[in-house]
C-alpha positions, 0 to 999 in steps of 0.5 A, spaced: 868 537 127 875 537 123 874 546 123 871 547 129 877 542 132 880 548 137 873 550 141 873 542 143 880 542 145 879 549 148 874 545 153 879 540 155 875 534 150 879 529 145 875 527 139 876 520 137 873 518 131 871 510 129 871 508 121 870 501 119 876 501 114 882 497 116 888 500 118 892 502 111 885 505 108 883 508 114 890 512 115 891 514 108 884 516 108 886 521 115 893 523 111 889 525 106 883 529 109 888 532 114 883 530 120 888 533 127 884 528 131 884 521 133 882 516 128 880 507 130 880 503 125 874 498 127 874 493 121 871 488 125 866 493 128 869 491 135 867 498 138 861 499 133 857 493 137 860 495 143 856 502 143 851 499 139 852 502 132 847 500 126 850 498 120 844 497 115 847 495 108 842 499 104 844 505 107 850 504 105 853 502 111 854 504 119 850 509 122 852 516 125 853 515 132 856 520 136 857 520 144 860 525 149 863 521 155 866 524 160 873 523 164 870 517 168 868 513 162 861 515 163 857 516 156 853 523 158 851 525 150 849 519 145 846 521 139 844 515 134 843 517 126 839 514 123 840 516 115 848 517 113 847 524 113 843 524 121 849 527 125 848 534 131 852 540 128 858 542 132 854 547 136 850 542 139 856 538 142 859 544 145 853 545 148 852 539 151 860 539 153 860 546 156 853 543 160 858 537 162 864 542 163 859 547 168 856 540 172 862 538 174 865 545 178 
């Protein structure tokens, strides 16, 4: 998402991404990769429970989980990975969004 970040922004959309480090870790981490978009710490998966995220240990972790919502709060896209790697590449999100985008004039 990081190097297709423009062609969101060129759709009026926000990425906000969610990790599970503290907050120290997490924006050393963001600082680092120089990722342009929002980043929410979520050490106590606070969030990750809200939408139903998947921690499973013996795949190291959370799961991937991707969600379009739109400007009324309503979730319009979710995608649940089910391995580290099960994450829809950038093309399935633009299309998904100019679907919503389209939709709503």
């Amino acid at each position: 998402m990081r190097d297709h970040y423009e062609d969101f922004k060129a759709r009026g959309v926000e990425i906000i991404a969610v990790g599970p480090d503290a907050g120290d870790s997490f924006k050393r981490y963001w600082t680092k990769e120089n990722i342009p978009y929002v980043g929410l710490p979520d050490p106590n998966h606070k969030v990750a429970r809200q939408y139903r995220q998947e921690v499973n240990l013996f795949k190291l972790g959370r799961m991937p989980l991707n969600c379009i919502v739109d400007k009324d709060g309503r979730i319009r896209y979710v995608h649940y990975g089910t391995s580290m790697s099960d994450i829809p590449d950038n093309e399935t999100f633009l299309s998904v969004i100019d679907e919503i985008n389209a939709s709503s004039n």
